[in-house]
C-alpha positions as CSV (number, residue, x, y, z in Angstrom):
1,X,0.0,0.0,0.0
2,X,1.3,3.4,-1.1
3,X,1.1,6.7,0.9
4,X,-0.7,9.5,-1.1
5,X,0.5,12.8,-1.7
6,X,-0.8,14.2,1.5
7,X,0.0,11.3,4.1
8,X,3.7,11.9,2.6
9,X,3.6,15.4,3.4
10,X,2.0,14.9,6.5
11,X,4.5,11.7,7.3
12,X,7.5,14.3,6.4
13,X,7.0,17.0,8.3
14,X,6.5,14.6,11.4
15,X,9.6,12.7,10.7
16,X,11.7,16.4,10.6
17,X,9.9,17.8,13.4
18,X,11.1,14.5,15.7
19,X,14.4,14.9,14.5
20,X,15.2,18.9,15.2
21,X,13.5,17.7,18.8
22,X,16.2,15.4,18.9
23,X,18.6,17.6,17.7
24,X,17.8,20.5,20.3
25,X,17.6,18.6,23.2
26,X,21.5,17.1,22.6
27,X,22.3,20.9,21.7
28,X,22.4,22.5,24.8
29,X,25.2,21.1,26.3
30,X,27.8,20.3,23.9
31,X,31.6,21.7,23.4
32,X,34.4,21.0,25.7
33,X,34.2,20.0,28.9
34,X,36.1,20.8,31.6
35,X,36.3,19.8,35.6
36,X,34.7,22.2,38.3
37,X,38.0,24.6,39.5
38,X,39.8,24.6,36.2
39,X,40.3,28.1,35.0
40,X,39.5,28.5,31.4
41,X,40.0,32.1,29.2
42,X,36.4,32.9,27.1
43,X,35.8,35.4,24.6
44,X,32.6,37.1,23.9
45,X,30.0,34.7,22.5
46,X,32.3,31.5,23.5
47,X,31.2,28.8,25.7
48,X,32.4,25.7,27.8
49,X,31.2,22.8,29.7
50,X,32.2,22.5,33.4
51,X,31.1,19.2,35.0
52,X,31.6,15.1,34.4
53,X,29.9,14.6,31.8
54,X,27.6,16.4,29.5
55,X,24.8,15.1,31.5
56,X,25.0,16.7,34.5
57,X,26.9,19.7,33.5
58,X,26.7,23.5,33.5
59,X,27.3,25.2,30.4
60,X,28.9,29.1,30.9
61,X,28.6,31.5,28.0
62,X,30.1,34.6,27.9
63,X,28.0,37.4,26.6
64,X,29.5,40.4,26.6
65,X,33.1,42.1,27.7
66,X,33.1,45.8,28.2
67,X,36.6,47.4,29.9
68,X,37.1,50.6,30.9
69,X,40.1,50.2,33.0
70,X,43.0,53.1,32.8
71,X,45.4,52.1,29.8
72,X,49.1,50.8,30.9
73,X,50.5,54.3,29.2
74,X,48.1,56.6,30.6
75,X,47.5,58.7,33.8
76,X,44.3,58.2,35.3
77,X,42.1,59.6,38.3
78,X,40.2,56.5,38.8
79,X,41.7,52.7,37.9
80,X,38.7,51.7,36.1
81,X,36.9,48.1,35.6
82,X,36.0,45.5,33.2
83,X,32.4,43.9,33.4
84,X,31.4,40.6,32.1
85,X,28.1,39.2,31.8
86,X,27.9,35.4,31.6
87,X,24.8,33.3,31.6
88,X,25.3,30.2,32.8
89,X,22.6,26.5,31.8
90,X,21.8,23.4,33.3
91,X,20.8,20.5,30.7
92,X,17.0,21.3,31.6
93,X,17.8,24.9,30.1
94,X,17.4,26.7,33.7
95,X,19.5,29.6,33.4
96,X,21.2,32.3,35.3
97,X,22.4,35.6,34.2
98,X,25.4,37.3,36.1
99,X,27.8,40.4,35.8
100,X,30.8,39.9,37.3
101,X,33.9,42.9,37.8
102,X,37.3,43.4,37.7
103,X,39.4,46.0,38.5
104,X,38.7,48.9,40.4
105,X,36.9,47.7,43.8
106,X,36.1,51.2,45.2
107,X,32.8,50.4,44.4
108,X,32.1,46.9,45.5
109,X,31.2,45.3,42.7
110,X,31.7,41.2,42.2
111,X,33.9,39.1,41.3
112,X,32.3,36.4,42.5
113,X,28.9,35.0,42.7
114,X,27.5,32.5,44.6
115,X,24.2,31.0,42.9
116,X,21.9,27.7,42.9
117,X,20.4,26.2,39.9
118,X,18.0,23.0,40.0
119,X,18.7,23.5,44.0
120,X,22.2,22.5,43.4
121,X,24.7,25.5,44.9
122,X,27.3,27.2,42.2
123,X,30.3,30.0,42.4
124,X,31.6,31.5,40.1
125,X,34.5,33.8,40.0
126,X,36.3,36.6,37.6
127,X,40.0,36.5,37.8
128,X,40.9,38.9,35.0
129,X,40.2,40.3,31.7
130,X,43.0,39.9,29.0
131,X,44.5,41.8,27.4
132,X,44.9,44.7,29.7
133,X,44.5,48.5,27.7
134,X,47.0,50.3,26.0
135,X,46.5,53.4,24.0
136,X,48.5,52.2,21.0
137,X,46.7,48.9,20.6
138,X,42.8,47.9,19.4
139,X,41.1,45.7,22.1
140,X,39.2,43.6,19.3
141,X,40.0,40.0,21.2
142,X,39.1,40.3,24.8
143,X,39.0,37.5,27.4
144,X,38.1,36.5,30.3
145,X,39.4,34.3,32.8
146,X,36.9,32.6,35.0
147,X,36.3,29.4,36.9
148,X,33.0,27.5,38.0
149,X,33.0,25.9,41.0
150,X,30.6,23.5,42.2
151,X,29.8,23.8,46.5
């Protein structure tokens, strides 16, 4: 027995549907994976894994890198700071968005966060922002340095 024209449509467009499913939920978490602690140096719109496996990992992205710290060559009345925001998943997509500082901490702003996803408790921490200004170079490639540390 042969499908018509509009069971083969219909049969289509169920079979792709199942597989982007399929292809979304294994999405989430992939990319390199490294162990809770280990320090790892992220540009803008980069990612990595932190955890054992993919399956129980945390995936940290790193959105955006502003700095606005005093160039090496310059005098300056106040030291300035980088900011980072990071989101960071869990494999069921729970999510949590952070900015995190370095630099100048006249102000009090973090370098650390401590945070919970899916009741399980998180930190993580800003170390430093790469490479630090100069006047006679373009910052096109900044980095940050962070870590994830599961408590």
């Amino acid at each position: 027995m042969y499908l018509n024209n509009f069971q083969s449509y219909i049969f289509g467009a169920i079979l792709i549907f199942f597989l982007c499913f399929a292809a979304c939920e294994k999405g989430i978490l992939n990319g390199p994976l490294l162990s809770y602690g280990e320090k790892v140096e992220l540009q803008k719109s980069q990612s990595i894994l932190f955890g054992t496996n993919t399956s129980d990992g945390l995936k940290l992205t790193v959105n955006t890198i502003n700095d606005s710290r005093c160039p090496k060559d310059v005098n300056c009345i106040r030291a300035g700071e980088a900011a980072v925001k990071i989101t960071i998943y869990d494999i069921k997509e729970n999510s949590a968005t952070f900015d995190l500082y370095y630099g100048d901490k006249s102000h009090f702003k973090p370098d650390t966060v401590n945070f919970s996803i899916d009741k399980k408790a998180y930190k993580v921490i800003l170390f430093d922002v790469n490479p630090y200004p100069q006047t006679s170079t373009i910052q096109d490639s900044l980095k940050a340095k962070l870590t994830l540390l599961n408590n």
